[in-house]
C-alpha positions as CSV (number, residue, x, y, z in Angstrom):
1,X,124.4,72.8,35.1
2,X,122.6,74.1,38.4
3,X,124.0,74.9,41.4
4,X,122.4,73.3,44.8
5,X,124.0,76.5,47.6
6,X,121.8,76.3,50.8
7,X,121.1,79.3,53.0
8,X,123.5,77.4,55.5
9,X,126.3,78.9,53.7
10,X,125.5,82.4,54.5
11,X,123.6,85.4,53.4
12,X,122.9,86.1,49.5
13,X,125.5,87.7,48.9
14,X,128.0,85.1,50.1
15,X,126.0,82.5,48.1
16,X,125.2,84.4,45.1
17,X,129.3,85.1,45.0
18,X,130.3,81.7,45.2
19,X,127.3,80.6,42.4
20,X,129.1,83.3,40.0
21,X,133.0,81.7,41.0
22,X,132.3,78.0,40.6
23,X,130.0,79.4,37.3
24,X,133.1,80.4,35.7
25,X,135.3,77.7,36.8
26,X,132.9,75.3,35.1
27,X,132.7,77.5,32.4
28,X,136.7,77.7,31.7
29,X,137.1,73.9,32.3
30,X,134.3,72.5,30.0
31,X,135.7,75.0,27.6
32,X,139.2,73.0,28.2
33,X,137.6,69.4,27.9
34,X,137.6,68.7,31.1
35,X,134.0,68.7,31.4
36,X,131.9,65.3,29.8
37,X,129.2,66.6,28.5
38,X,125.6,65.7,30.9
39,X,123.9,67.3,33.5
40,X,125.2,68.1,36.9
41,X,124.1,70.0,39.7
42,X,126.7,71.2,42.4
43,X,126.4,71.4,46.3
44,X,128.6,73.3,48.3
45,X,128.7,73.0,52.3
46,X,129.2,76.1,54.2
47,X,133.0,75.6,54.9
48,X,133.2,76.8,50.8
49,X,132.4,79.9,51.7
50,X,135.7,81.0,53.9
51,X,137.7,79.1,50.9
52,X,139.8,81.5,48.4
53,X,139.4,81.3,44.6
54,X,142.4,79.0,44.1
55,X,141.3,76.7,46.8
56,X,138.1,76.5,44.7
57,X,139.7,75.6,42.2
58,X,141.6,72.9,43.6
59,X,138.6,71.1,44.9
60,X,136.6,71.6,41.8
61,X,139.7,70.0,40.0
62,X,139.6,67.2,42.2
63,X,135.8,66.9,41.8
64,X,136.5,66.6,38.1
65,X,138.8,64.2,38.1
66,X,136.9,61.8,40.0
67,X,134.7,62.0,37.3
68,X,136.7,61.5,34.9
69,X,137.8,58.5,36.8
């Protein structure tokens, strides 16, 4: 799993924040099953960074399920 999180987002701390949330979301889902095992690497645009944890989450579930699709 790597993370793709361009200075575009916002200073490191912003990025490095948002690297550590989606890190444990991943984490809890592939736990769950709702991960297929492989490689990924995740992007995120700069609008992720004004996004709360739960709305996150709800994009990263959507994400999943399209690959599950």
């Amino acid at each position: 799993m790597a993370f793709a999180i361009g200075r575009a987002l916002g200073p490191a701390v912003t990025r490095n924040r948002l690297r550590r949330q989606l890190k444990a979301m991943l984490q809890a889902a592939s736990s769950a099953g709702g991960l297929p095992s492989g490689t990924y690497l995740f992007g995120a645009r700069p609008t992720a960074a004004s996004k709360s944890a739960v709305e996150l989450q709800f994009d990263l579930s959507q994400l999943l399920h399209r690959v599950h699709a």
